[in-house]
C-alpha positions as a Markdown table, in Angstrom:
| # | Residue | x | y | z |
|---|---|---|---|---|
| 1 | Unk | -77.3 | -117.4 | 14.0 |
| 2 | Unk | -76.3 | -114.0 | 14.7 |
| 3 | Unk | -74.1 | -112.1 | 11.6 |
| 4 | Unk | -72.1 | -109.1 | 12.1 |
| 5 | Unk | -71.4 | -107.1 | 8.8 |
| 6 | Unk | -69.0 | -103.6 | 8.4 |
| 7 | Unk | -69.5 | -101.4 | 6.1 |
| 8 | Unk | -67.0 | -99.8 | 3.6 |
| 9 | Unk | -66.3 | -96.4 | 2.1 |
| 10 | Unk | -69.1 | -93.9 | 1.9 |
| 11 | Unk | -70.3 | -94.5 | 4.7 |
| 12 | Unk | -68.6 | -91.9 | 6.4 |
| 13 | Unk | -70.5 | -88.4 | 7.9 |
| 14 | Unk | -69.2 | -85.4 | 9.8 |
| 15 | Unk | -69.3 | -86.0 | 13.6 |
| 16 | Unk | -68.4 | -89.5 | 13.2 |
| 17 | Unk | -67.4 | -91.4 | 17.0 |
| 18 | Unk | -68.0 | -88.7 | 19.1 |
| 19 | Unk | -70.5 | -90.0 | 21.0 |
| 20 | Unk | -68.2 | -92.7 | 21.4 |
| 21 | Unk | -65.2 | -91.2 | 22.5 |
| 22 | Unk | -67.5 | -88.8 | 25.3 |
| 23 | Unk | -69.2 | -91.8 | 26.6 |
| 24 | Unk | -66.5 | -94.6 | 26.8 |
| 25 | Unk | -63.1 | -94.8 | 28.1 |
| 26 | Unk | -62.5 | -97.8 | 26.3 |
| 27 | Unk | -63.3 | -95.9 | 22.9 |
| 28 | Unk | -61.5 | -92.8 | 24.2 |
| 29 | Unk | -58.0 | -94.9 | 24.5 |
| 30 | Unk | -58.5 | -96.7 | 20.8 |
| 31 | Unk | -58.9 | -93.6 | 19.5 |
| 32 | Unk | -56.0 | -91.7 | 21.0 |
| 33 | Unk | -54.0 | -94.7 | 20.2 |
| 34 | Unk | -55.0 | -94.6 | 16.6 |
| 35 | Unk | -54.0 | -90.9 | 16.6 |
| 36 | Unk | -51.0 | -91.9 | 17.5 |
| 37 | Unk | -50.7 | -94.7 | 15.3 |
| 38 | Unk | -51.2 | -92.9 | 12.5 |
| 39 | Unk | -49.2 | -89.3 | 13.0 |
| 40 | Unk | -51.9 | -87.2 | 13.0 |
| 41 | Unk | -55.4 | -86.3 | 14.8 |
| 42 | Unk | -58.0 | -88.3 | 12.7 |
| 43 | Unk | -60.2 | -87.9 | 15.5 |
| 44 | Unk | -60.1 | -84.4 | 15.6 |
| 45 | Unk | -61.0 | -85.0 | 11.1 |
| 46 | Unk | -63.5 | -87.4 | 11.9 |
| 47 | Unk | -65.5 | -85.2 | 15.1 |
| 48 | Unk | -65.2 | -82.1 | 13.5 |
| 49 | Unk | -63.9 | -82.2 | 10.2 |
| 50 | Unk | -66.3 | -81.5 | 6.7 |
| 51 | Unk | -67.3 | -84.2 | 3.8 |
| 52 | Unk | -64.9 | -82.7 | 1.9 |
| 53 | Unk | -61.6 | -83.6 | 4.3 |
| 54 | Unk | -63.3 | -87.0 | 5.6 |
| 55 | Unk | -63.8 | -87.7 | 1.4 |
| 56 | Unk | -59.8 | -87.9 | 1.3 |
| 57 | Unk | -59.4 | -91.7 | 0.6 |
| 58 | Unk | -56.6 | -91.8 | 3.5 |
| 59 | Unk | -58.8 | -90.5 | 6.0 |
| 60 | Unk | -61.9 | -91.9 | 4.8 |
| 61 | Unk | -60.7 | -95.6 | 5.3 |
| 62 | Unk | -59.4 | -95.3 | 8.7 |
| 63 | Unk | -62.0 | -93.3 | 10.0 |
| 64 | Unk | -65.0 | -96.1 | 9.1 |
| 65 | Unk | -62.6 | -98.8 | 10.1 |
| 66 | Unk | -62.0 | -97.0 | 13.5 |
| 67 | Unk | -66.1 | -96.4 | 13.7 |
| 68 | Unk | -66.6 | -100.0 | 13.5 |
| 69 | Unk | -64.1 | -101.4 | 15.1 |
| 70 | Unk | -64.4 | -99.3 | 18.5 |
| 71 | Unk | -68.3 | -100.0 | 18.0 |
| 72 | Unk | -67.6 | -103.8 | 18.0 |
| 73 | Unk | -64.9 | -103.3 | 20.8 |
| 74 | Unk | -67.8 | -101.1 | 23.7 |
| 75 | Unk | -70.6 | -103.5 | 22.5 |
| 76 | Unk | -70.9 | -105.7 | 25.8 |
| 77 | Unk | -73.3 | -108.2 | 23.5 |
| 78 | Unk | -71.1 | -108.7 | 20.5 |
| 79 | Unk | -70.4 | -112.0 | 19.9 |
| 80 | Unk | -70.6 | -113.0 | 16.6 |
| 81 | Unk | -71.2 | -117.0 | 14.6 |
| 82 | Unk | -70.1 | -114.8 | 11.4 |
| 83 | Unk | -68.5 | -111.9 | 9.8 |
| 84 | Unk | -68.4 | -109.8 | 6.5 |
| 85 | Unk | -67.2 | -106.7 | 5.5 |
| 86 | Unk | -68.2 | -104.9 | 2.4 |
| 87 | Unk | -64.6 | -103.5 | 0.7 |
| 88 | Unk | -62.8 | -102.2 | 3.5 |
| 89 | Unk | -65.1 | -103.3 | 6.1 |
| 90 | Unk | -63.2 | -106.7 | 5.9 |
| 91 | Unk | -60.3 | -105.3 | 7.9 |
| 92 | Unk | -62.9 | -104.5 | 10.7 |
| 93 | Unk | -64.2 | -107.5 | 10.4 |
| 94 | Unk | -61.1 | -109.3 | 10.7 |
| 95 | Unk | -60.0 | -106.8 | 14.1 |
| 96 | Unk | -63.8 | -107.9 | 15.1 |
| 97 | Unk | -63.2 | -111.8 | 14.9 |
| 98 | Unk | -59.5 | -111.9 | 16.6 |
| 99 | Unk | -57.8 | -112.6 | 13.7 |
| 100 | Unk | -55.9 | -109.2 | 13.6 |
| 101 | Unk | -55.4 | -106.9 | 16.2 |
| 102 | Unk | -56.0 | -103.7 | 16.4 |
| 103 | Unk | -52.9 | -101.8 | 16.1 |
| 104 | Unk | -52.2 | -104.3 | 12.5 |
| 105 | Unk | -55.8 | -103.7 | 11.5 |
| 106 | Unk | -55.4 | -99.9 | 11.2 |
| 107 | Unk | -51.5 | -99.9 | 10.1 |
| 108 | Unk | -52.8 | -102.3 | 7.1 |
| 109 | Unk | -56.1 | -100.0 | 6.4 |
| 110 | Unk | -53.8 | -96.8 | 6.1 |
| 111 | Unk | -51.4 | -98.6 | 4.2 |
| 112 | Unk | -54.0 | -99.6 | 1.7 |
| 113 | Unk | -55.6 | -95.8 | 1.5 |
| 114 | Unk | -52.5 | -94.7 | 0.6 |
| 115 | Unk | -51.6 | -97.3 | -2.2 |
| 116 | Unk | -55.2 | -96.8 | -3.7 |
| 117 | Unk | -54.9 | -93.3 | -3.6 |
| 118 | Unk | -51.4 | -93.0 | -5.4 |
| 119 | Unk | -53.0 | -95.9 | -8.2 |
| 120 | Unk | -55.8 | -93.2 | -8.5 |
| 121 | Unk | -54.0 | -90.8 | -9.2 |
| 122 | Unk | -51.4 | -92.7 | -11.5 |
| 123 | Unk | -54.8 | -93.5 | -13.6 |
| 124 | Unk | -57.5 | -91.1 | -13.4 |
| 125 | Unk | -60.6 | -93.3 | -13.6 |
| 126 | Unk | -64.4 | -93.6 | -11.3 |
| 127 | Unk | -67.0 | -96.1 | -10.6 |
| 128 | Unk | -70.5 | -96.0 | -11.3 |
| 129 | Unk | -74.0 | -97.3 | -10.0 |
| 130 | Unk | -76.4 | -99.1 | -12.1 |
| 131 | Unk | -79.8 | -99.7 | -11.2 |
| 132 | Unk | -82.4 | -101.8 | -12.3 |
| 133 | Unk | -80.5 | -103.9 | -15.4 |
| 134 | Unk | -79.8 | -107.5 | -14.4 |
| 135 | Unk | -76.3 | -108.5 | -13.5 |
| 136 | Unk | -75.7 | -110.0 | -16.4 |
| 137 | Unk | -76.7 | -108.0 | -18.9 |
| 138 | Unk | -74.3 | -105.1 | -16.9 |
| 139 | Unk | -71.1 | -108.0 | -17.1 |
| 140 | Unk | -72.4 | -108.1 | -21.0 |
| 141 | Unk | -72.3 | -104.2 | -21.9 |
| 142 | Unk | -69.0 | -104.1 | -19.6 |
| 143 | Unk | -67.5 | -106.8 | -21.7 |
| 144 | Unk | -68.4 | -105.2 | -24.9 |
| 145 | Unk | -66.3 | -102.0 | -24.2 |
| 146 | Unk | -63.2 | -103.1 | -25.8 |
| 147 | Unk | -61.5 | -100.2 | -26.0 |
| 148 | Unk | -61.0 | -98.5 | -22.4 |
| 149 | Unk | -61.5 | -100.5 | -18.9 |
| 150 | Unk | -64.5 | -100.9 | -17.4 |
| 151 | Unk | -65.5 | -103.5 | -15.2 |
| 152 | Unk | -68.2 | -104.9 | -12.2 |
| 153 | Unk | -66.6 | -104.0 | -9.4 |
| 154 | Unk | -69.8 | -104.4 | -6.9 |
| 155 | Unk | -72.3 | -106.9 | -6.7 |
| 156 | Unk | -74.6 | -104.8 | -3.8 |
| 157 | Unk | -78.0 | -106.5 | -4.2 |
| 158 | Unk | -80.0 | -107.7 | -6.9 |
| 159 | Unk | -80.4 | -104.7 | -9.3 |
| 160 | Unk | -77.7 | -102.6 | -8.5 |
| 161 | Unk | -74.4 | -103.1 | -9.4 |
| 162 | Unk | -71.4 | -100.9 | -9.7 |
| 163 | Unk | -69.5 | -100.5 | -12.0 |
| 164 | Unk | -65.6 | -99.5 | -12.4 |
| 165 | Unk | -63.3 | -98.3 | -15.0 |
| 166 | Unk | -61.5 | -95.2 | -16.9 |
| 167 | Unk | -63.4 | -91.9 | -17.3 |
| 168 | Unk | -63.9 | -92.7 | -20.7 |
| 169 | Unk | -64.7 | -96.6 | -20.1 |
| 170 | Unk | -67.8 | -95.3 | -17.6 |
| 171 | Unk | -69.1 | -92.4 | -19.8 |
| 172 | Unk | -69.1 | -95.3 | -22.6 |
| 173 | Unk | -71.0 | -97.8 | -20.1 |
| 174 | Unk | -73.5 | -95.3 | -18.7 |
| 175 | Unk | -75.0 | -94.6 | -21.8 |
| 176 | Unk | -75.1 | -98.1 | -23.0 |
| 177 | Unk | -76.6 | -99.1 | -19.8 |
| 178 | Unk | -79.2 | -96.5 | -20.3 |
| 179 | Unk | -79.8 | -97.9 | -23.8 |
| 180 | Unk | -80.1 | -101.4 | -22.8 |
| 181 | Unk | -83.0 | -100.1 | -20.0 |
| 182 | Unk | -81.3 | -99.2 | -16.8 |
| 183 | Unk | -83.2 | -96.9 | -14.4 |
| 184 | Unk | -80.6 | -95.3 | -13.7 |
| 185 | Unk | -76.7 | -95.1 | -13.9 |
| 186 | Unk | -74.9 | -93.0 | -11.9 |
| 187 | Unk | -71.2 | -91.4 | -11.5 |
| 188 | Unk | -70.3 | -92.0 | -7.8 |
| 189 | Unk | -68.1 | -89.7 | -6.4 |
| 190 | Unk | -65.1 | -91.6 | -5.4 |
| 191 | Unk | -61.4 | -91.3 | -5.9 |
| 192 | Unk | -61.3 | -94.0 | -8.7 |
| 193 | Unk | -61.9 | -97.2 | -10.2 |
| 194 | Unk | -61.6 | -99.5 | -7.0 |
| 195 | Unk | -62.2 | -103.1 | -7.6 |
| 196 | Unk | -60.7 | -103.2 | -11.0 |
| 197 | Unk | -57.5 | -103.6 | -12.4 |
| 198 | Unk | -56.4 | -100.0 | -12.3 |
| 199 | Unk | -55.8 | -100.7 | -8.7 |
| 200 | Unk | -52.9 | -103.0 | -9.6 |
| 201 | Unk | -50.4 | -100.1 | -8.8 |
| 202 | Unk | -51.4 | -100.5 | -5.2 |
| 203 | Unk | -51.5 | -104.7 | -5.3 |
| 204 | Unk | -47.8 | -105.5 | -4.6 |
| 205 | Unk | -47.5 | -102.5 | -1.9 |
| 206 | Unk | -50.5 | -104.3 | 0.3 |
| 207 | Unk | -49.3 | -107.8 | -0.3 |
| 208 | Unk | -46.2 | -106.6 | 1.2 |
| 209 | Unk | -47.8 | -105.1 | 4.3 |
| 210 | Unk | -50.0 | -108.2 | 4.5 |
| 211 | Unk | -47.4 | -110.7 | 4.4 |
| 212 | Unk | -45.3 | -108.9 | 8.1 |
| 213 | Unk | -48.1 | -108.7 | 9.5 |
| 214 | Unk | -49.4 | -111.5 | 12.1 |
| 215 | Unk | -52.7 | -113.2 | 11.9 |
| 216 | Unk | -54.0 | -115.3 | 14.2 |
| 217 | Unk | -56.9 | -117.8 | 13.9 |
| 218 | Unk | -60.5 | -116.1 | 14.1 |
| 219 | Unk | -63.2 | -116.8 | 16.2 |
| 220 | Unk | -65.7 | -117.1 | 13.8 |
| 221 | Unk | -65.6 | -117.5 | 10.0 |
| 222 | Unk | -65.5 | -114.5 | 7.6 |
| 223 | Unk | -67.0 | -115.0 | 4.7 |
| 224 | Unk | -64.9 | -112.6 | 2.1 |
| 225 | Unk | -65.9 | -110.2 | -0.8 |
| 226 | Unk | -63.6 | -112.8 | -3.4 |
| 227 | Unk | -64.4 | -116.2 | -2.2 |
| 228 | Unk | -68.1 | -115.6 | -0.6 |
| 229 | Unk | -67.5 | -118.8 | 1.3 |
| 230 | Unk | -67.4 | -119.1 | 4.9 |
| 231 | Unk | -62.8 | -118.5 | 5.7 |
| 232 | Unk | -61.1 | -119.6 | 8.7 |
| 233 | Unk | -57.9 | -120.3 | 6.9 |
| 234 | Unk | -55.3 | -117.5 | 7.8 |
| 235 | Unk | -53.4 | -118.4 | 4.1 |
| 236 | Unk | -56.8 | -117.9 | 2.1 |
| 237 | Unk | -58.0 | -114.9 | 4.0 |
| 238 | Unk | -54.5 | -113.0 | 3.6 |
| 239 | Unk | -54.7 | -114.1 | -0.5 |
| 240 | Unk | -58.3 | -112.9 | -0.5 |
| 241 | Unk | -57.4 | -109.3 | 0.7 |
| 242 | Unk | -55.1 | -109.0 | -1.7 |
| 243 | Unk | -57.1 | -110.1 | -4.4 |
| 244 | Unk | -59.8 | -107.9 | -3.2 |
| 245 | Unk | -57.9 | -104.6 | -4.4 |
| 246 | Unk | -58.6 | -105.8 | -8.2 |
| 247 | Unk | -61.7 | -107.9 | -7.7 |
| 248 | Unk | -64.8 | -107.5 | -7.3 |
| 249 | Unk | -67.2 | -107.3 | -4.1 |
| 250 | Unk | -69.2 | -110.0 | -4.1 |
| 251 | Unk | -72.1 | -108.9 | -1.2 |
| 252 | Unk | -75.2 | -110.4 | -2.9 |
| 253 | Unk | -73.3 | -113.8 | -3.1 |
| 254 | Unk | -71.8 | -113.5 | 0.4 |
| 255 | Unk | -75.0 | -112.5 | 1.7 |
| 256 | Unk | -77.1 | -115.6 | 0.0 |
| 257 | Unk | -74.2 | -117.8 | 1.6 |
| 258 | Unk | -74.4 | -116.7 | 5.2 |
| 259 | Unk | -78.5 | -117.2 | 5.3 |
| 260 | Unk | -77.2 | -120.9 | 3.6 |
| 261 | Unk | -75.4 | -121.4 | 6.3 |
| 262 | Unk | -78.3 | -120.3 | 9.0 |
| 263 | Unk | -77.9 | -116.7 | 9.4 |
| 264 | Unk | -80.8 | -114.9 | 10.7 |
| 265 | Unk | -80.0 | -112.2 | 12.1 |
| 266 | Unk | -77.6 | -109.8 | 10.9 |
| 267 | Unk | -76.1 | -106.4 | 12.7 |
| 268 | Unk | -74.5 | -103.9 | 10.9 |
| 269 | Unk | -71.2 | -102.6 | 12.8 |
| 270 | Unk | -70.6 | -99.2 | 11.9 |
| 271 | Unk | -71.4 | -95.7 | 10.3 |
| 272 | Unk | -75.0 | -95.8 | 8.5 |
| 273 | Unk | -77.2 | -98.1 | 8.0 |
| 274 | Unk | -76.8 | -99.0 | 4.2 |
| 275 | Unk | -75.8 | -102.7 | 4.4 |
| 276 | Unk | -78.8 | -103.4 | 6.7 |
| 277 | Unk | -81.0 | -102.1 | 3.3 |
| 278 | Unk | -78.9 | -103.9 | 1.1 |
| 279 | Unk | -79.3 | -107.2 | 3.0 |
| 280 | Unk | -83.1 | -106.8 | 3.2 |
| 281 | Unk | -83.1 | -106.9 | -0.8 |
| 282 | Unk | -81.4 | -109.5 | -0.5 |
| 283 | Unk | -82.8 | -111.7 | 1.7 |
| 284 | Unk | -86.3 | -110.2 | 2.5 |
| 285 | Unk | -86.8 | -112.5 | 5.7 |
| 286 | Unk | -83.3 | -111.4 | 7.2 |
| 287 | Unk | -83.6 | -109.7 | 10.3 |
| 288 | Unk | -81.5 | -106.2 | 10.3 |
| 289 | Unk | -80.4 | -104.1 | 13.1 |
| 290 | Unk | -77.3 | -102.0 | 13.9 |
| 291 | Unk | -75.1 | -101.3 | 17.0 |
């Protein structure tokens, strides 16, 4: 069986789509619809724009979902048994199984940017990596820090985990991690602590955009960063995006459930090619390739 997976945020890179837009006409419309959509040129941000303006968390989420998606959307093979998305990817994956289309995909990605980027700035906080400590000794030093928040936020493969929290709460949590034997732990640098509850401020505005928008039944199951379970319930997915905002991503699990339930091969949809390495740690006998 034949898994398609989307990435999320950082996957982004200067140049982004072009190729796209100059060799497809199908591309060429999505994107000047999306411009439209939206109020301003992303494409011009995402073709010729620097890290720095495609970092903004406003244009950074549109931009990867519009990579995907328009990928997924020129591919004359894609036809998928299963989906995932890591973080944001979930909204491509949803425009990439029918279940939204693509004008409500990207109204409900911006929407979220900018919810997540006013909670970030309401409560200055960051994420982390942490490699090489086992997961649960990382949930164990997390749940230790009593004083500030810090929480797992992503579960990427076995041995790295990121972590999510208050400035404080992660300068606390690296050096403990380093203590208890971590290779490595690492400030990321992202706009704040997604996957955690300091993302709350943004929860009620995307349950709002979630509940008027329409959904219609997917093709092919999601399997979904909260539940890791194989969705085609349009109730569960729309409460698992919501709860995604505060939760956190579960790709190892999701990953270990799609090769339970006979994926083989999976194709990552998207800019980069991170979630193909992340698969192949966790499922060494997966078969990886991208768009």
């Amino acid at each position: 069986m034949k898994a398609y997976i989307f990435p999320g945020q950082g996957a982004q890179f200067p140049g982004m789509g072009k190729d796209l837009y100059e060799s497809s006409e199908i591309a060429k419309l999505l994107f000047e619809k999306a411009n439209e959509i939206l109020g301003f040129r992303i494409s011009d941000i995402m073709f010729e724009g620097s890290d720095e303006e495609l970092k903004q968390t406003k244009v950074t989420q549109p931009a990867i979902f519009l990579h995907s998606v328009i990928l997924a959307k020129t591919d004359p093979d894609f036809n998928p048994d299963m989906v995932a998305g890591h973080s944001l990817g979930e909204f491509s994956a949803l425009v990439a199984n029918g279940t939204l289309e693509f004008e409500d995909g990207l109204d409900l990605v911006y929407q979220r940017a900018l919810a997540m980027q006013e909670a970030c700035e309401i409560n200055p906080s960051g994420m982390a990596a942490i490699l090489g400590l086992e997961d649960a000794k990382v949930e164990e030093i997390c749940a230790s820090i009593k004083e500030e928040v810090v929480v797992p936020a992503n579960y990427n493969c076995p041995g790295q985990l990121v972590i999510s929290g208050t400035n404080k709460g992660i300068e606390i949590a690296c050096e403990k991690m380093k203590e208890a034997g971590a290779k490595r732990a690492l400030p990321l640098p992202v706009g704040g602590a997604f996957h955690s509850p300091l993302m709350e401020p943004a929860g009620e505005k995307l349950r709002k955009a979630i509940e008027s928008t329409t959904f219609y039944q997917p093709k092919c199951p999601i399997y979904q960063n909260v539940g890791t379970t194989g969705v085609n319930d349009i109730d569960i997915i729309k409460q698992n995006l919501i709860a995604q905002l505060t939760a956190p991503v579960k790709w190892t699990q999701c990953i270990q459930q799609m090769v339970a339930d006979g994926a083989v091969h999976f194709v990552e949809c998207g800019p980069g090619k991170v979630l193909q390495g992340l698969v192949k740690k966790i499922h060494k006998e997966a078969e990886v390739s991208s768009i």
